[in-house]
SEVEXSE-955395 format. One record per residue (C-alpha): x, y, z. Coordinates in steps of 0.05 Angstrom, whole numbers, padded with zeros to 5 digits, always signed. Layout:
BEGIN
XYZ ...
// end
This chain:
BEGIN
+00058-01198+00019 +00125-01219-00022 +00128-01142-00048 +00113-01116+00026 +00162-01152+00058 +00212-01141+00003 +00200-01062+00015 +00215-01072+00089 +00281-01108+00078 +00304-01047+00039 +00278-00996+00078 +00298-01018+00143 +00368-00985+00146 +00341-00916+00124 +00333-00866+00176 +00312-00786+00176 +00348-00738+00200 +00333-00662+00206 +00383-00600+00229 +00400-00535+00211 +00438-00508+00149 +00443-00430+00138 +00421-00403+00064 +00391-00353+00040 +00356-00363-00031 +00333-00420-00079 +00407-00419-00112 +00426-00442-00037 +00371-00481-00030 +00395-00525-00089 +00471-00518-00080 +00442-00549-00002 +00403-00609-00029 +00453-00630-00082 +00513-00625-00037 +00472-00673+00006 +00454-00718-00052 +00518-00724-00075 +00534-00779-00023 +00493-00840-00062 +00471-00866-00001 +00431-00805+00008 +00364-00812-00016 +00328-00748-00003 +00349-00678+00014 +00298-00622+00027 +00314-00556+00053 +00272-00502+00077 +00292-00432+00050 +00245-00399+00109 +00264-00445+00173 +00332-00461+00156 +00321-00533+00164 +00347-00595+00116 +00315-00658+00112 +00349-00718+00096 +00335-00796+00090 +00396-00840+00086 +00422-00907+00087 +00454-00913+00158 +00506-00971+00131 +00538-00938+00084 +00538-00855+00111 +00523-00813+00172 +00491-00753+00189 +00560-00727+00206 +00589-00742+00135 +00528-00702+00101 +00544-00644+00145 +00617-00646+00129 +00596-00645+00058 +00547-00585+00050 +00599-00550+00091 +00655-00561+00034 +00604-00537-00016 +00598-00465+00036 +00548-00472+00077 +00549-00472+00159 +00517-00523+00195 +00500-00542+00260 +00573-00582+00266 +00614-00550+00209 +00636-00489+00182 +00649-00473+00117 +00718-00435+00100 +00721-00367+00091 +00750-00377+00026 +00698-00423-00003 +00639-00371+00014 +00666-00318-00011 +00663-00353-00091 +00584-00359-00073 +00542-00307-00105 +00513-00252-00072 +00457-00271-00058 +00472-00332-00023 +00517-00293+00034 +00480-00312+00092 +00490-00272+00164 +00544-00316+00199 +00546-00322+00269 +00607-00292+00315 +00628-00343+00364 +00675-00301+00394 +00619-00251+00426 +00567-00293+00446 +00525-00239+00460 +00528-00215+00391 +00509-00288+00359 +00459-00288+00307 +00409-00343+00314 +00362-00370+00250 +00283-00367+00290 +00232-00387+00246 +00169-00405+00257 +00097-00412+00228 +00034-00364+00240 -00037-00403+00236 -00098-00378+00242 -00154-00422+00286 -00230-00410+00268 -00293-00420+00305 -00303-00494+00287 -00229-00508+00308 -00204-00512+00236 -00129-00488+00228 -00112-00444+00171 -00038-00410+00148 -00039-00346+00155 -00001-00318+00088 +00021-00248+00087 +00031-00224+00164 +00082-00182+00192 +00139-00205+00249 +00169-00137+00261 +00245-00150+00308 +00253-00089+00362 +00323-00106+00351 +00338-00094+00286 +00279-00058+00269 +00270-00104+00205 +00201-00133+00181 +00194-00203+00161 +00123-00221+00128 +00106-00290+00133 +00100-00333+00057 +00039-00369+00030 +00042-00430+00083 +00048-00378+00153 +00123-00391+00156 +00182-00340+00169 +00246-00346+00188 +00298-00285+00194 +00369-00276+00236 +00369-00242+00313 +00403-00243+00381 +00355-00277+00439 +00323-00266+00480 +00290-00226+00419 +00216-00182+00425 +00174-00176+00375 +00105-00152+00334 +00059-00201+00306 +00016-00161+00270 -00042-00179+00221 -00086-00137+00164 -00151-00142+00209 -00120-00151+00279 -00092-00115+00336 -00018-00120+00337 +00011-00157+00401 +00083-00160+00427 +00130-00229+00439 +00195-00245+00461 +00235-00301+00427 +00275-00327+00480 +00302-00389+00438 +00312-00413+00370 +00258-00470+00373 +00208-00467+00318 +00143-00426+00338 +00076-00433+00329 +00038-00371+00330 -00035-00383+00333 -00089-00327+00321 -00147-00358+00351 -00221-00343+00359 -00250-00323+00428 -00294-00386+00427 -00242-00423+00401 -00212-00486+00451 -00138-00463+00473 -00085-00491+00433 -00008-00507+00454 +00046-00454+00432 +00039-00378+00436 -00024-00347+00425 -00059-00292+00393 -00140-00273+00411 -00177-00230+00375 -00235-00228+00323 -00225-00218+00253 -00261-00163+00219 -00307-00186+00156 -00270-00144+00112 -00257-00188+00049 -00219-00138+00008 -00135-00157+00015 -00079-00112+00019 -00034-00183+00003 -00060-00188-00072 -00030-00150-00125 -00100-00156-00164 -00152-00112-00140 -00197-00178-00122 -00256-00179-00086 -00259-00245-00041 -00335-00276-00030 -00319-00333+00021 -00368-00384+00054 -00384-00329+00111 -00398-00279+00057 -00436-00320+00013 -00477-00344+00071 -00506-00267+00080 -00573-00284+00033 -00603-00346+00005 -00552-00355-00062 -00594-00406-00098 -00542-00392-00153 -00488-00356-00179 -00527-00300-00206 -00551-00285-00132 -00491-00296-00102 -00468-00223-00106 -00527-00194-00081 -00484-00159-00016 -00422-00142-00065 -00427-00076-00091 -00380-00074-00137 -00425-00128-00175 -00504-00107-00197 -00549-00156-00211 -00621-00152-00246 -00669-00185-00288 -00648-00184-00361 -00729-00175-00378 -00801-00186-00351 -00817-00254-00374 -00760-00305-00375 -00727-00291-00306 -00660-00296-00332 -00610-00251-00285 -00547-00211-00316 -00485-00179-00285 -00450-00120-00286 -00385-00097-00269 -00349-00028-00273 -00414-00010-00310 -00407-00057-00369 -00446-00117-00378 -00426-00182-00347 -00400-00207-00425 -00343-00157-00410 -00321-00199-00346 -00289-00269-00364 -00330-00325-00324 -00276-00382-00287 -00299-00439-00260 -00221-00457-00214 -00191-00417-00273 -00235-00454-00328 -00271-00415-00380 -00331-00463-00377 -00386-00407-00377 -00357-00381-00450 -00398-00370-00519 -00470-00380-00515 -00474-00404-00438 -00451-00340-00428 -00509-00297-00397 -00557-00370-00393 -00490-00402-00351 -00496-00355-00288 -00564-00391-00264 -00525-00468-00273 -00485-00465-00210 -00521-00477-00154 -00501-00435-00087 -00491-00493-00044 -00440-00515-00099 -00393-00461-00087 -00338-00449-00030 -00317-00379-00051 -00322-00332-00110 -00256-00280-00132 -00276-00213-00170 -00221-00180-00193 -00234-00117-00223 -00204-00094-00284 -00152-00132-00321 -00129-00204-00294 -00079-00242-00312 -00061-00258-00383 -00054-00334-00365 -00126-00354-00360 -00145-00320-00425 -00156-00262-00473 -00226-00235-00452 -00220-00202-00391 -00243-00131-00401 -00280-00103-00340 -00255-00164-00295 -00252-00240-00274 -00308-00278-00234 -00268-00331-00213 -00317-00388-00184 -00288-00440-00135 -00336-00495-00137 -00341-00556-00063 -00266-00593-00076 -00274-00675-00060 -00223-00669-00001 -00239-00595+00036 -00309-00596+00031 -00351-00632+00098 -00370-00707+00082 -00447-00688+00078 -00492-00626+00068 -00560-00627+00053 -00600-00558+00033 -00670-00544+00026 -00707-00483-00008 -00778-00459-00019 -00795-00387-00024 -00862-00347-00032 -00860-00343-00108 -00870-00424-00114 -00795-00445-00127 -00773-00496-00090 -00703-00521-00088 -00661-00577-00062 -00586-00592-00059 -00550-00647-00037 -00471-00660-00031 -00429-00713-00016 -00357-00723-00004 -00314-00790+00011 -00240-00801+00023 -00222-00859-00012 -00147-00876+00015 -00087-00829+00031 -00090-00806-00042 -00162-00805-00069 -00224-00775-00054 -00289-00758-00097 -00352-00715-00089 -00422-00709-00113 -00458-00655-00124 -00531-00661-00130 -00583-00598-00155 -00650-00600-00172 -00692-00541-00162 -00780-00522-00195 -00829-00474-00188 -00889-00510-00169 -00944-00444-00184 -00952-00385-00230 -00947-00316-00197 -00977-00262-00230 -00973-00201-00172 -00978-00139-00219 -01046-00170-00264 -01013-00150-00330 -01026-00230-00349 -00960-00260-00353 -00923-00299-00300 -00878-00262-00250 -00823-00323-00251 -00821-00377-00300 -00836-00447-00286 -00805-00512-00303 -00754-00544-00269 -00672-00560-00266 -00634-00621-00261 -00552-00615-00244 -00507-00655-00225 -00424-00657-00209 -00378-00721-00204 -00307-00684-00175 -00239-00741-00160 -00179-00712-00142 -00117-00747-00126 -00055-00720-00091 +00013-00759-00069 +00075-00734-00032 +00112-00730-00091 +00094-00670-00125 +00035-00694-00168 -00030-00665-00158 -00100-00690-00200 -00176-00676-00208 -00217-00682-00260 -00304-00669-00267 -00355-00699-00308 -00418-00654-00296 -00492-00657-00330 -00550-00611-00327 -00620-00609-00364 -00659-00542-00350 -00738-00534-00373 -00764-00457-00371 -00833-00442-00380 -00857-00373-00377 -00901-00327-00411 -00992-00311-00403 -01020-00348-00342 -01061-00386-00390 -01005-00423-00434 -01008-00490-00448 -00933-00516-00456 -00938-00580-00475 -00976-00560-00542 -00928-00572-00598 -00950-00508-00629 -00964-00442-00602 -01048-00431-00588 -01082-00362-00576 -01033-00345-00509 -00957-00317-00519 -00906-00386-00489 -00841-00379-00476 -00804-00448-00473 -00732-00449-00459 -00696-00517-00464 -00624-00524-00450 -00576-00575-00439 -00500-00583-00422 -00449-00633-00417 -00380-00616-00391 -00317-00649-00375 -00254-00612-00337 -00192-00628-00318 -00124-00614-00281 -00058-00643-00281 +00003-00609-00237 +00066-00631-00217 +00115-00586-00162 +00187-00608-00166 +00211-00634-00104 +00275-00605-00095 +00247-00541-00126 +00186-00517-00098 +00190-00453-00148 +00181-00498-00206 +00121-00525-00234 +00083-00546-00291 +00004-00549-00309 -00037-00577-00353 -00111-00552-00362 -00165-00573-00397 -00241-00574-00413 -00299-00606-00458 -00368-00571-00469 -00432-00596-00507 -00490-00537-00497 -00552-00542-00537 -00608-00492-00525 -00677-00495-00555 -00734-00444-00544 -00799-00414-00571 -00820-00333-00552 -00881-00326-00578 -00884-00351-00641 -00807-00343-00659 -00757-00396-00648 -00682-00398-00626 -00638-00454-00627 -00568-00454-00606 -00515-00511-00609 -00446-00499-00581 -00378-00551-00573 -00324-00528-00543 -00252-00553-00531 -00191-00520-00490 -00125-00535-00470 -00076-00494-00421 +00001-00521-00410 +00034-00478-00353 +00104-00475-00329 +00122-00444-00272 +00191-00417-00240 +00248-00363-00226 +00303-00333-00257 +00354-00331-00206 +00323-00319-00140 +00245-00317-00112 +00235-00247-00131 +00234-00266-00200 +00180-00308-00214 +00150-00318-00289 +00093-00364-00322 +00094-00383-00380 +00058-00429-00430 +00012-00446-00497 -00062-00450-00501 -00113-00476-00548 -00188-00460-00558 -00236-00499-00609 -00308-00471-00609 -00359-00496-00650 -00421-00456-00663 -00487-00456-00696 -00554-00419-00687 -00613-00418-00718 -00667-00360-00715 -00736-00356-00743 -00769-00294-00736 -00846-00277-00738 -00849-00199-00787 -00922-00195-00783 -00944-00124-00791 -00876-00105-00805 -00855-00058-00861 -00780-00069-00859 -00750-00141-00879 -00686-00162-00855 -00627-00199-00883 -00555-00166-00892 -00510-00181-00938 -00465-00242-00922 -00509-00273-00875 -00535-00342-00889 -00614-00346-00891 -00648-00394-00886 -00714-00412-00935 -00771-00373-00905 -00809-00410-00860 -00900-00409-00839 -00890-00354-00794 -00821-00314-00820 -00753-00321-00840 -00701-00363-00820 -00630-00337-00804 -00572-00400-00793 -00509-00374-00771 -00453-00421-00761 -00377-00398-00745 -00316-00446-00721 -00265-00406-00678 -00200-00438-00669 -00151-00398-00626 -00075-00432-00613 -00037-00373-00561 +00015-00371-00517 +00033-00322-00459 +00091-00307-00418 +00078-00262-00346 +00136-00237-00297 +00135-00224-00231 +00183-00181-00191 +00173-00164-00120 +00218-00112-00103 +00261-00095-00041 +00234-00030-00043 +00153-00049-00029 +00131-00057-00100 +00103-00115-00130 +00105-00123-00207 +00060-00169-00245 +00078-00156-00334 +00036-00209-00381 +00038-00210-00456 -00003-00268-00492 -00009-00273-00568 -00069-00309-00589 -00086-00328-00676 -00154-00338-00694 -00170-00362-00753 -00203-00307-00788 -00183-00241-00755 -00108-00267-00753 -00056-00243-00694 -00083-00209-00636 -00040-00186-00571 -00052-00165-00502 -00006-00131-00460 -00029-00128-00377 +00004-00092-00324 -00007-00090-00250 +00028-00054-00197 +00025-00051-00119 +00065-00005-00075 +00059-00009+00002 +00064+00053+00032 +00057+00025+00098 +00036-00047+00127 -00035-00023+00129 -00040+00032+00054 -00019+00009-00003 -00040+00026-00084 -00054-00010-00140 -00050+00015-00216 -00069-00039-00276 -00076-00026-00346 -00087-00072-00406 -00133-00096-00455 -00172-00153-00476 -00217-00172-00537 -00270-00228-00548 -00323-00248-00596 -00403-00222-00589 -00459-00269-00590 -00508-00223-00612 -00569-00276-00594 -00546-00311-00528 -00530-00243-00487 -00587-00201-00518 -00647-00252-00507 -00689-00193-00477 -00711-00171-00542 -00735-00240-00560 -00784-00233-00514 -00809-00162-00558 -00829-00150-00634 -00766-00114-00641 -00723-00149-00702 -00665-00171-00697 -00619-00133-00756 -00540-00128-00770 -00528-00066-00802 -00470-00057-00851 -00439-00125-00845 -00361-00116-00857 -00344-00194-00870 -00377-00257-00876 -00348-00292-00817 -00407-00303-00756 -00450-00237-00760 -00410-00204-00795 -00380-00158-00743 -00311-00150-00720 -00281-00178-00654 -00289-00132-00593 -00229-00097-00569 -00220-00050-00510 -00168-00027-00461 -00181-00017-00387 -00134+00027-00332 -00149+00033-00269 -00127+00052-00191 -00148+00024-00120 -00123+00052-00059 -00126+00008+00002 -00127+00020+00076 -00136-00014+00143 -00143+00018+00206 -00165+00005+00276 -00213+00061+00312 -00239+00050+00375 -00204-00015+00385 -00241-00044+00319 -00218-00061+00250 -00230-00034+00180 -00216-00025+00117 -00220+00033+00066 -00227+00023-00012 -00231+00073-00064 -00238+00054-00144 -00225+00091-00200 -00228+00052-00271 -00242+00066-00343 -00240+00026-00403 -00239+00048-00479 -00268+00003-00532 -00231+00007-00595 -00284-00027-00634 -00344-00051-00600 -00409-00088-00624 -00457-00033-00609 -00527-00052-00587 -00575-00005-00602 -00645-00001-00575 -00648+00075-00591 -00660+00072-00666 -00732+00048-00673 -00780+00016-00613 -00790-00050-00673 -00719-00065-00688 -00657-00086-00649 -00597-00066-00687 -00513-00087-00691 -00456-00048-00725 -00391-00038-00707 -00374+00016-00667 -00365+00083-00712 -00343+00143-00656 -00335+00127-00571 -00346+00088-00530 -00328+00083-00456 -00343+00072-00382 -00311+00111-00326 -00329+00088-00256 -00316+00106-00183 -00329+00067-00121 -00316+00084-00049 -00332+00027+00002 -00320+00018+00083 -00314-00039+00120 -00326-00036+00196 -00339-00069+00273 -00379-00012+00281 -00396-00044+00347 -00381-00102+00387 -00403-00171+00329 -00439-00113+00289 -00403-00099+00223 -00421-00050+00178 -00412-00039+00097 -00410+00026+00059 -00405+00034-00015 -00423+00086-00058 -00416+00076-00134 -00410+00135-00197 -00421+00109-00280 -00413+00148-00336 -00421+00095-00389 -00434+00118-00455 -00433+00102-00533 -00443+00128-00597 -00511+00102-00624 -00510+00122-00707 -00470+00185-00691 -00500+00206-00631 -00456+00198-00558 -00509+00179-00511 -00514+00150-00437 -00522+00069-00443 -00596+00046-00431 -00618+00016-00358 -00551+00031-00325 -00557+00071-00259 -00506+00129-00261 -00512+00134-00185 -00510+00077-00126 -00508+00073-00051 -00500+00005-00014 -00501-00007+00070 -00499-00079+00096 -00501-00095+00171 -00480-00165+00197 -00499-00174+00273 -00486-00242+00314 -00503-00263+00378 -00457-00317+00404 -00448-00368+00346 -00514-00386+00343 -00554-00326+00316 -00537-00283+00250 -00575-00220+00220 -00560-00189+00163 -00594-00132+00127 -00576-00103+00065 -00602-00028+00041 -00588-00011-00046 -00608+00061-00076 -00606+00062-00141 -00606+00133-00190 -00650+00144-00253 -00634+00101-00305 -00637+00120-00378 -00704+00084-00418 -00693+00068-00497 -00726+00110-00541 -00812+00099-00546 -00844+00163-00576 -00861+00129-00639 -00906+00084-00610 -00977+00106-00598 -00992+00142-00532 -01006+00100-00471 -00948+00055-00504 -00891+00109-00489 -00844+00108-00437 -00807+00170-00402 -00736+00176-00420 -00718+00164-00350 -00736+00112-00300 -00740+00146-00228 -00696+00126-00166 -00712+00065-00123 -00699+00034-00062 -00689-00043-00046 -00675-00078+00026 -00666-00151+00045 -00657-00186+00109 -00640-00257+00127 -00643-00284+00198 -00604-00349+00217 -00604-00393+00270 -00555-00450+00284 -00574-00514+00327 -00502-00544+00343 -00449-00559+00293 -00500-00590+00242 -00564-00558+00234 -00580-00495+00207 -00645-00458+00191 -00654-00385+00152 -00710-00346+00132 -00708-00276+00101 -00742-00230+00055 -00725-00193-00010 -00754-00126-00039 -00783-00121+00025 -00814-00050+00002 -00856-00088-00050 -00825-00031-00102 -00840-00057-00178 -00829-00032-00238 -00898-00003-00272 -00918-00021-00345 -00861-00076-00341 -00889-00103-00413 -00914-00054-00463 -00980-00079-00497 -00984-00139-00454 -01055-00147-00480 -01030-00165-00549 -00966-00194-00541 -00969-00217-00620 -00980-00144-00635 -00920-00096-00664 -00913-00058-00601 -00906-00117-00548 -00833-00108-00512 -00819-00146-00446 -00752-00116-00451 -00742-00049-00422 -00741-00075-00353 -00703-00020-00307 -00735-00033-00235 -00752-00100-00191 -00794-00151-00228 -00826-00184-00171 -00856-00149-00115 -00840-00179-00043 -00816-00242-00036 -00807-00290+00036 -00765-00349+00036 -00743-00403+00091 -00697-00465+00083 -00655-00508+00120 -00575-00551+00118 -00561-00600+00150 -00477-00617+00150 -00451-00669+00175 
// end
């Protein structure tokens, strides 16, 4: 109470004030607030580059409002009461020459309107909009608004003009004083609002013409098109992403993107590279759906501050934050394969400053499915425990906090119908027992200077345990994995806001060790390379332990220069050392030129490099005979392979339109990335062995992707895509197509509502022959053609809301029923030499029906 009422006594003479100062840039910005600041009394000065305006807190008994104004006018700045003398602006910079006003024509004055653009949604939220367009009849000038909605530019009034928006239809004002504005865009449903407004309906489009990345945004709407039970599903209506079973037996998913497998793309959880290393291809299935709030996919090169291995892309993930997310939702899931599913999330505001979330998971599949008869389980069993603890604080004062302690336990049982998993050793029928575990910690610290909003610094970091432990058959894998990284970014300008850089220093610590015991019965060929470390042999084979410790300091430095001339600039270099292969660099570049508001282009080039885990993201073939062999080791460090190293170029052209009074959008892709050295997977030399080497010859991916976005009617929205590959390598000499990629693609999703209560949304894939690894050797009835043939999928969801806090969906996927035949080869002796669950180029399961339920609150 003493403290409190000591506060009081010293506050009590400090009052705010707030009025007009012209500027121009953040050199005026600060010559502003330090003029004000000067006067000791003073104890706060913030002006606002966009509106014009200056905040200021000051102790009435000692200074005046009128004595602050006087002062920033000495350092050459007009005011609302003074003017500064022709002499003194004149020595400011030109930059900082501000439009003065001519009192001697008052129909010529020039008046500072500002205002702020905001965007209302169905459920009455209120969102900036960043990146629309004020066009002035007057002058003819456009003004686009900055990341908060706000603009601000200089005009006579009464003054008309054009708000206009990516996905809206543009509408004309007039300005008839220099108040600030609110401009609200607001949903036909929507409640009316005070200040000028906007109606129209948004178009679904989630492609930007705003970014200079070519980025792909999956927001809650998006997201909500099909059941996403986790990440791997979440991209299901995307097509710039495919998605499909790694193999027949573990019902592990994988990614792709620009026809490269989803290693190539760098996995961000909020710009944290937790799903790195061995959680790699396991890491996609350990975020549940209901976790996330919207997913980024930014094709080809991305920025060099978040990391090194960015080849074909970023998935950024933004996981449920503890102070945007609703207080309560609750999420239930059971589909016609036996999985069940059930999430739970909870937020709480603590105080002005604090707030925390929970995020709850668990998920099982309660029955074995077995719809083709070839005696092995459709979807594995088992079950999954996760779970998230968020905090994040946040004060006035530029200091921004959250950190996450998260768990998971996950228990996969797959393999014959008649298994027994709980036998400590493998019986007559083929198991496969996956056991994995992961502990994680992550972090961020940030701190935006006050009196200079352009400055910043960051501090990132993360702590991983992952332990994996499984049986196929009788062959064992273990993998253990500890990770540590550390990202310090500073943020600012040189000279003005169109020159922005970032800058900083990184550090990675990665701890690895694996352990592989494989069964060579009936077997001619034993394997074991030089420099590998084996292992004695053990009852059933041989035992490989491979152990590696990467430790990677780097730093980075990326400019940004947005021209007057419509071109936006983003330039990275980082320089990370690892500590075997020494230096390694990577240059990015990305470009954007607007032609017009509504067409712009985008060109990127760079290149990236990263280190394979030949186990982790080629688990397929565990679930085969095939060995696992190395061939012509070139070191002893890991496998003995060199670090992967390719570099990507690529161009997007962008283009919203309105036809027939509705909105779309127009994207075409072209991208194609050269490896310079490559580990090269090959399936193609024998149908018993999986081999690595180092790439000796090409390899590269070219791909081309045309997509549409449209109202195609009145709340019906349609999606096109249509997606080319040529992805090839050279396998021992030979240039040859990859294996179980699909050269040719065709994508339509409709999305139909009726009021805000009902949603439908269908989605239609076609998918071209894919290329089958080579199988004459094996005896006939065991062979597979050398192509797979074309297929069709289709999905459908239906959802109905019941007021603001119930929701109910059911839906359908492979509705055809289309499966792959002879998904296992020899699944009647799955001990024998010729057993391989891994050539899996079609659907696994036949049709599957689901239903669930949220409840939000």
């Amino acid at each position: 109470m003493l403290f409190s009422l000591g506060s009081v006594a010293q506050t009590h003479n400090v009052i705010t004030e707030t009025f007009r100062v012209s500027g121009n840039c953040e050199m005026c910005k600060e010559r502003i607030e330090q003029s004000a600041l000067g006067l000791k009394s003073t104890a706060r000065a913030t002006w606002n580059s966009k509106t014009n305006q200056l905040l200021v807190e000051f102790d009435s008994t000692v200074t005046s409002k009128i004595l602050i104004q006087q002062k920033i006018a000495e350092a050459g700045h007009d005011n609302e009461l003074f003017k500064a003398s022709e002499e003194v602006y004149k020595t400011l910079p030109s930059c900082c020459h501000y439009q003065r006003t001519n009192k001697a024509d008052p129909k010529h004055i020039l008046h500072s309107i500002s205002g702020v653009i905001l965007e209302e949604t169905v459920k009455g939220k209120i969102y900036p909009v960043a990146g629309a367009t004020v066009k002035n009849l007057h002058s003819g000038e456009r003004f686009i608004t900055d990341s908060t909605g706000v603009f601000q530019f200089q005009s006579t009034v009464p003054a008309p003009v054009i708000i206009s928006y990516t996905e809206l239809t543009p509408d004309t004002i007039t300005i008839t004083n220099t108040d600030f504005i609110t401009l609200t865009l607001k949903n036909a449903a929507s409640v009316n609002l005070k200040g000028v407004t906007i109606t129209s309906r948004k178009a679904p489009a989630y492609l930007t013409l705003r970014n200079v990345y070519n980025t792909v945004n999956l927001g809650a709407a998006e997201l909500s098109k099909a059941a996403c039970c986790n990440l791997s599903e979440s991209f299901e209506t995307s097509p710039s992403v495919d998605v499909s079973y790694s193999d027949a037996v573990t019902g592990i998913k994988q990614i792709q993107l620009l026809g490269l497998s989803g290693i190539y793309t760098q996995l961000l959880t909020e710009n944290v590279p937790e799903l790195k290393g061995l959680p790699g291809s396991y890491g996609l299935t350990f975020i549940p759906g209901p976790w996330i709030e919207s997913i980024q996919i930014t094709k080809g090169v991305g920025s060099v501050v978040n990391g090194y291995e960015s080849i074909a892309g970023q998935i950024n993930v933004e996981e449920k934050k503890p102070d945007d997310a609703g207080r309560l939702l609750v999420n239930s899931y059971v589909n016609s394969m036996g999985r069940v599913e059930g999430n739970i999330n909870f937020t709480q505001r603590l105080n002005d400053k604090w707030s925390t979330a929970l995020l709850s998971h668990t998920d099982a599949v309660v029955w074995r499915h077995d719809g083709n008869h070839d005696g092995f389980v459709d979807m594995p069993g088992g079950r999954q425990f996760n779970i998230i603890n968020r905090w994040k604080y946040m004060n006035n004062e530029g200091w921004v906090g959250q950190f996450a302690v998260k768990a998971l336990n996950d228990k996969r049982y797959a393999g014959q119908r008649g298994s027994h998993h709980s036998a400590d050793v493998p019986g007559d029928h083929y198991n496969v027992d996956m056991n994995t575990e992961q502990y994680a910690i992550t972090g961020k610290l940030g701190y935006v200077f006050p009196q200079h909003k352009y400055k910043s610094i960051g501090f990132v970091f993360s702590g991983n345990i992952y332990n994996n432990e499984s049986v196929y058959g009788i062959n064992t894998y273990t993998g253990n994995q500890k990770n540590i990284y550390a990202n310090f970014i500073y943020q600012s300008i040189i000279g003005t806001t169109a020159h922005k850089y970032r800058t900083g220093v990184s550090f990675s610590n990665e701890n690895y060790r694996e352990i592989y015991t494989a069964d060579h019965t009936g077997h001619t060929d034993e394997p074991g390379e030089p420099g590998h470390d084996h292992g004695e042999p053990g009852t059933s084979g041989e035992t490989f332990l491979y152990t590696r410790n990467e430790i990677i300091p780097g730093a980075f430095f990326e400019y940004t220069y947005t021209t007057p001339f419509n071109l936006s600039v983003i330039a990275g270099l980082r320089a990370d050392h690892h500590n075997y292969f020494g230096w390694i660099t990577t240059p990015r570049l990305n470009l954007k030129y607007d032609f017009t508001e509504k067409t712009n282009v985008r060109i990127s080039a760079g290149s990236g490099f990263r280190m394979a885990n030949i186990f982790s993201e080629n688990t397929a073939a565990f679930v085969s005979s095939r060995q696992y062999r190395v061939i012509n080791p070139t070191q002893s460090f890991g496998y003995g392979l060199d670090p992967e190293k390719a570099w990507t170029v690529g161009i997007n052209f962008l283009h919203s339109f309105r036809l027939y009074e509705r909105a779309g959008i127009v994207s075409i892709d072209a991208y194609r990335t050269d490896f310079i050295n490559q580990t090269v997977v090959d399936f193609d030399a024998t149908p018993r062995e999986l081999n690595f080497y180092n790439l000796d010859g090409k390899s590269y991916s070219n791909n081309i992707q045309v997509e549409l976005n449209y109202e195609l009617l009145k709340k019906l929205d349609l999606r096109l895509a249509y997606r080319w590959l040529d992805v090839k390598t050279d396998y021992q000499g030979a240039l040859q197509e990859k294996p179980l990629i699909s050269k040719h693609r065709a994508f339509i999703n409709f999305e139909y509502k009726i009021s805000d209560k009902w949603k439908f949304d269908y989605t239609t894939q076609w998918y071209g022959r894919k290329r089958i690894p080579y199988t004459a050797s094996n005896p006939e009835g065991l062979r597979l053609s050398d192509y797979s043939p074309a297929f069709i999928q289709m999905m459908a969801q239906v959802t109905r809301k019941f007021g603001k806090k119930w929701e109910i969906y059911t839906g359908g996927e492979n509705l055809t029923g289309y499966r792959q035949k002879m998904l296992i080869l020899d699944a009647e002796n799955p001990f024998g030499k010729y057993f391989d669950a891994s050539l899996v180029w079609g659907p696994v399961a036949g049709r599957m029906v689901y239903a669930g339920a949220k409840f939000t609150l």
